[in-house]
Wavefront OBJ file of the C-alpha trace (Angstrom):
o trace
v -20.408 -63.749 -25.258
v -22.917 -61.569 -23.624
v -21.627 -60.346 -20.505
v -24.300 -61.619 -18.060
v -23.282 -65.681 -19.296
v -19.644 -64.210 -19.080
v -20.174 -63.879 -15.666
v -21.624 -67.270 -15.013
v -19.082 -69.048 -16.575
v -15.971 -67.072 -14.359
v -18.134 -68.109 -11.363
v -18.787 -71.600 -12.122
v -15.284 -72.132 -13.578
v -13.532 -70.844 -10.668
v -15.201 -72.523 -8.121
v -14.674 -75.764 -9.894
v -10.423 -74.362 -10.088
v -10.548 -73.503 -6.522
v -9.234 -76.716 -4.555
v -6.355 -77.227 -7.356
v -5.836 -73.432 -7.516
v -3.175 -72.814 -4.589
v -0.711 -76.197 -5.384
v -0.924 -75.140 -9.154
v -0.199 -71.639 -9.355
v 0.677 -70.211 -5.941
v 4.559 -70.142 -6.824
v 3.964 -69.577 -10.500
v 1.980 -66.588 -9.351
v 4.365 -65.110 -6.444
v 7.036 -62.917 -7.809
v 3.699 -60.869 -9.454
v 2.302 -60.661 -6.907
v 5.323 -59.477 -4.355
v 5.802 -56.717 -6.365
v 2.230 -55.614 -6.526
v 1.853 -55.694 -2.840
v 5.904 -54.160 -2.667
v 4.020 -51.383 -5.359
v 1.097 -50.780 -3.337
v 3.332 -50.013 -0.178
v 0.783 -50.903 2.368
v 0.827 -49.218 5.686
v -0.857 -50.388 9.301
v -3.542 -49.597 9.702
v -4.918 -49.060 6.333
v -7.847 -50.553 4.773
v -7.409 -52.485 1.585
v -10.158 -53.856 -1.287
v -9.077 -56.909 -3.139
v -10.979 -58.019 -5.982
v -10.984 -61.211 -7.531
v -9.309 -62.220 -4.511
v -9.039 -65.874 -5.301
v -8.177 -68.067 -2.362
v -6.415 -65.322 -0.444
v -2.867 -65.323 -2.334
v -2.516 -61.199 -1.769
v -5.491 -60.947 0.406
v -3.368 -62.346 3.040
v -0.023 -61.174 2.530
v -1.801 -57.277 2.602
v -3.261 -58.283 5.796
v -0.071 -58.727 7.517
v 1.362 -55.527 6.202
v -1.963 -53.446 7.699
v -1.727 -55.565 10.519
v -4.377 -55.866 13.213
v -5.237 -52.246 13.541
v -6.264 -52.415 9.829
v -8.615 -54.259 7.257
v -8.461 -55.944 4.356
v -11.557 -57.269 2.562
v -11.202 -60.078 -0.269
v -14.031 -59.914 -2.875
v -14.355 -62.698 -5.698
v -17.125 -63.535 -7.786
v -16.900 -67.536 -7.026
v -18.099 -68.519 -3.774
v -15.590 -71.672 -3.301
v -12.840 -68.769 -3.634
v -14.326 -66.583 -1.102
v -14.254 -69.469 1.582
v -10.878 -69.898 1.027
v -9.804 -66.894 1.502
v -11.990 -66.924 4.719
v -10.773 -70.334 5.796
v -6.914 -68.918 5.417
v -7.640 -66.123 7.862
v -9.258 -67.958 10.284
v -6.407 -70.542 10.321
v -4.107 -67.843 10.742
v -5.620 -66.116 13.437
v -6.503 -62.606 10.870
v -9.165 -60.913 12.579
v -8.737 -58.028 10.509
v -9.621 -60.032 6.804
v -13.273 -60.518 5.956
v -14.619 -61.780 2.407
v -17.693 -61.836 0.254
v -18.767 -62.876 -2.859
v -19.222 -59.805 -4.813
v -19.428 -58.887 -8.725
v -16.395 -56.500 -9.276
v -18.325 -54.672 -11.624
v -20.949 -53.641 -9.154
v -19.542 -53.278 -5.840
v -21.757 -53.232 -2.613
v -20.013 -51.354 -0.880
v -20.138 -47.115 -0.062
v -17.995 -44.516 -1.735
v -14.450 -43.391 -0.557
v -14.340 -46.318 2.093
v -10.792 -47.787 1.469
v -7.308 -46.526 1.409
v -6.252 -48.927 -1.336
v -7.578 -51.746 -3.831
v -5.719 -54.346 -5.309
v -6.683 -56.656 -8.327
v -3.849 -59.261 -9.131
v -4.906 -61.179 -12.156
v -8.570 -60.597 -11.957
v -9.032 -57.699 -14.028
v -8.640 -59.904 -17.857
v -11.362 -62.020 -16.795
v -14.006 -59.557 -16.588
v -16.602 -58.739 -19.306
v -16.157 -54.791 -18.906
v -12.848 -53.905 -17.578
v -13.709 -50.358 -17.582
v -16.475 -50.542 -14.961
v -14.628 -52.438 -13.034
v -11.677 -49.707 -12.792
v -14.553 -47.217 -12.216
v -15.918 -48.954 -9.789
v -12.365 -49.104 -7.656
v -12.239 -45.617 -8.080
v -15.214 -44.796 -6.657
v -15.089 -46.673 -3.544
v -11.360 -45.361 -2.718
v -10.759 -42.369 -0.779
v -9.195 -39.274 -2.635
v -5.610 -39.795 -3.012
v -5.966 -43.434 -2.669
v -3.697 -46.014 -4.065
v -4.875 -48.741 -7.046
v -2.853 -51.456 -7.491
v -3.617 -54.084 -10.705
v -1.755 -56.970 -11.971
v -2.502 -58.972 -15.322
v -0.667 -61.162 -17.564
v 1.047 -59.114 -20.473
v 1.862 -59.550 -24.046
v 0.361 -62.509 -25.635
v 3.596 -62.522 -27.738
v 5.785 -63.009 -24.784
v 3.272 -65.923 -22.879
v 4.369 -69.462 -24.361
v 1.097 -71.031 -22.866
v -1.122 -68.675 -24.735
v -2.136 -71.494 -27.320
v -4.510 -72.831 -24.394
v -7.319 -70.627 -25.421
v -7.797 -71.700 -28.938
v -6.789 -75.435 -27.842
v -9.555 -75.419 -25.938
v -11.740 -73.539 -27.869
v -11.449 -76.165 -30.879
v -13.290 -78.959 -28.450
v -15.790 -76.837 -26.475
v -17.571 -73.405 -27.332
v -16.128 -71.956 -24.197
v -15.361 -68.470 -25.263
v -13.760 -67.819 -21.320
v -11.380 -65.415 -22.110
v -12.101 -63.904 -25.328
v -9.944 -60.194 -24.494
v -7.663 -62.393 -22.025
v -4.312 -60.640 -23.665
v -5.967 -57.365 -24.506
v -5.247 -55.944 -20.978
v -1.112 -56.830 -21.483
v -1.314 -55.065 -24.902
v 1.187 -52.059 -25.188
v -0.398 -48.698 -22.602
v -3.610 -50.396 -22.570
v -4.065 -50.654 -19.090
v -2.808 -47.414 -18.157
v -5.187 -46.052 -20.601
v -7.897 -47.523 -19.276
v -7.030 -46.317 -15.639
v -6.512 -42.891 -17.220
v -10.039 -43.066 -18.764
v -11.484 -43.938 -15.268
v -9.981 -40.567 -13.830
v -7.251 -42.635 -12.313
v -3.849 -40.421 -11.731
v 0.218 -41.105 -11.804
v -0.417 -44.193 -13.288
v 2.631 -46.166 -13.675
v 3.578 -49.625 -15.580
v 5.922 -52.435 -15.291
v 6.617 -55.401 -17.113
v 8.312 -58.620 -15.495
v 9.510 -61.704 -17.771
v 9.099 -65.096 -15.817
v 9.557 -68.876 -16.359
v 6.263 -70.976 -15.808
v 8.352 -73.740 -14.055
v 6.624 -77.808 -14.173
v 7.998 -80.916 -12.896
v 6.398 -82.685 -15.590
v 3.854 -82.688 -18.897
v 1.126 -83.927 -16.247
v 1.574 -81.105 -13.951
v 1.421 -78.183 -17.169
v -1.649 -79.563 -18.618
v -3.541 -79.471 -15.021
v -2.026 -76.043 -14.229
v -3.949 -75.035 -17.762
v -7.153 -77.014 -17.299
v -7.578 -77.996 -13.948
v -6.771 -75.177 -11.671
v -6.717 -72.498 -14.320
v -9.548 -70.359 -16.715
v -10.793 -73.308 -18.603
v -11.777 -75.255 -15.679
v -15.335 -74.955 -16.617
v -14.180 -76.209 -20.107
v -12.685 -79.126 -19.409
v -15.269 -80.358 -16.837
v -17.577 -80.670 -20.075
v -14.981 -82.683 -21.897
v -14.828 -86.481 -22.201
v -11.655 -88.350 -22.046
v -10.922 -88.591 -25.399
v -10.934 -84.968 -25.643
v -8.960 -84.179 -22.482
v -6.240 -86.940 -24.311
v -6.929 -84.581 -27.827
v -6.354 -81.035 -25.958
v -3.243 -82.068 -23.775
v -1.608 -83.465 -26.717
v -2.086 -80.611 -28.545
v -1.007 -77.695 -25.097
v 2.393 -80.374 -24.433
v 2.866 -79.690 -28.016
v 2.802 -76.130 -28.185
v 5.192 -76.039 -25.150
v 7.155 -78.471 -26.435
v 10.034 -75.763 -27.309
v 10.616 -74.927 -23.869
v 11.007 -78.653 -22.525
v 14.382 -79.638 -21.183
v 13.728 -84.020 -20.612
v 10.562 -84.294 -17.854
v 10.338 -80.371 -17.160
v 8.775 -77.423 -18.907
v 10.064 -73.448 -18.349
v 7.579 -71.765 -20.144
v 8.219 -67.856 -20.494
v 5.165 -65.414 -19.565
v 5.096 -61.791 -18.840
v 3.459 -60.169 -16.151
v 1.968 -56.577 -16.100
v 2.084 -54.502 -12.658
v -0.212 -50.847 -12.761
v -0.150 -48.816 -9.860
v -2.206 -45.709 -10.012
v -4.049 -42.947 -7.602
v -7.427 -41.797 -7.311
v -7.328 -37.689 -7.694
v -7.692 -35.954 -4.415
l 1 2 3 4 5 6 7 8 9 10 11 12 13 14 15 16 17 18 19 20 21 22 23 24 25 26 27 28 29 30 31 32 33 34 35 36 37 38 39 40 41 42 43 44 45 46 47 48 49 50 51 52 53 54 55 56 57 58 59 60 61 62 63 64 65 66 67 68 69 70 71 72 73 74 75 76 77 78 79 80 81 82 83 84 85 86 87 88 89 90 91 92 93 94 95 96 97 98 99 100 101 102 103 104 105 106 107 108 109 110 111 112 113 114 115 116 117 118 119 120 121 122 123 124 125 126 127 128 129 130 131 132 133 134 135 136 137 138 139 140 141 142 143 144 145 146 147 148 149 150 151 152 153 154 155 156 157 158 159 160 161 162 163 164 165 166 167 168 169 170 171 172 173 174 175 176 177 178 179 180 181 182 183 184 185 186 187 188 189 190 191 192 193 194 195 196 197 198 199 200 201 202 203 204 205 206 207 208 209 210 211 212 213 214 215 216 217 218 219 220 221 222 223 224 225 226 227 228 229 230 231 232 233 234 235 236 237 238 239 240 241 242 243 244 245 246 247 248 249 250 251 252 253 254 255 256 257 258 259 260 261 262 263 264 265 266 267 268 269 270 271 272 273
């Protein structure tokens, strides 16, 4: 897909996910995203970049730990994202979070302006990874901190069959590299290619945990990457595709619940000084 439309389907996809997004995946999502933020030791005062912040999940969290002496910004290229993250600060009294909607492959913002940027499962959706990392880089100070998380081996992800599941009923193309990120050192290569230093990996093996077939199937198509997808669908084909996910998850079942096993990928690294 050419990377312009790539773009316009993340944005439009993710602001249709964003009201389901926090109920869905919020606790799915935590343990990643607790060790990023334990990773990326943040300090008071600091100011921190996150991109594809989402509804504020680690945008949030990172505020606390800079607390109100420092600044955290929350960038996402969906607009119903970005006023959730600013509708979660505001509620919570953060004076010190802002958020825009902003392309994480062309940042509009000036060079060596924070002290660390964060990207928890942002960085597999993007056309062109590799500006994206170059991009962080630039706009960090020297010997600042990079802290990425993305879903791992494809292998070791039970719900990976969503993709092609959905892919059989619509031309959506969404995620075409999703896995390609998790893949062996290929995220630490690419932060190596981007002049990123003392880059360092870890893997964590989760459960996906669901009360129920209803809940999985609007975890994958409701709140997830195929929003967009399923939006165009018809009933008979949102019958066809969750028949066909419940199948392929059907091996971790246990009566009404699912515990599907996934594998997330933590990369810290630092800009050279």
């Amino acid at each position: 897909m050419e990377p312009r439309l790539q773009r316009r389907v993340q944005r439009y996809g993710w602001d249709l996910a964003a009201n389901d997004y926090e109920s869905l995946w919020q606790a799915q999502l935590a343990p990643a995203q607790a060790e990023l933020l334990a990773q990326a030791a943040l300090a008071p005062g600091e100011r921190v970049l996150d991109v594809a912040c989402g509804t504020g999940l680690v945008t949030l969290p990172a505020a606390r730990a800079v607390g109100p002496d420092g600044h955290v910004l929350g960038v996402d290229i969906a607009e119903r994202m970005v006023q959730a993250t600013q509708r979660g600060a505001s509620t919570q009294q953060m004076h010190q979070v802002s958020a825009a909607r902003m392309d994480a492959e062309q940042l509009n913002l000036p060079d060596a302006d924070f002290d660390v940027a964060l990207c928890a499962f942002g960085l597999m959706y993007l056309p062109e990874p590799e500006q994206a990392l170059r991009e962080l880089r630039r706009v960090l100070r020297p010997g600042g901190r990079l802290g990425l998380a993305v879903w791992g081996e494809r292998a070791r992800c039970g719900w990976s069959a969503l993709f092609s599941i959905v892919d059989a009923e619509v031309a959506s193309e969404v995620c075409p590299l999703f896995f390609r990120l998790g893949q062996g050192d290929a995220l630490a290569w690419l932060c190596e290619q981007a002049g990123f230093t003392q880059v360092r990996t870890l893997r964590m093996g989760i459960n996906l945990h669901y009360a129920n077939g209803d809940q999985a199937c609007r975890a994958a198509f409701v709140g997830g990457p195929v929003a967009l997808a399923w939006s165009r669908m018809d009933a008979a084909a949102r019958e066809r595709v969750c028949a066909a996910y419940l199948q392929a998850i059907e091996p971790w079942r246990d009566g009404d619940t699912y515990a599907v096993p996934a594998e997330f990928l933590i990369s810290t690294a630092t800009s050279p000084s």
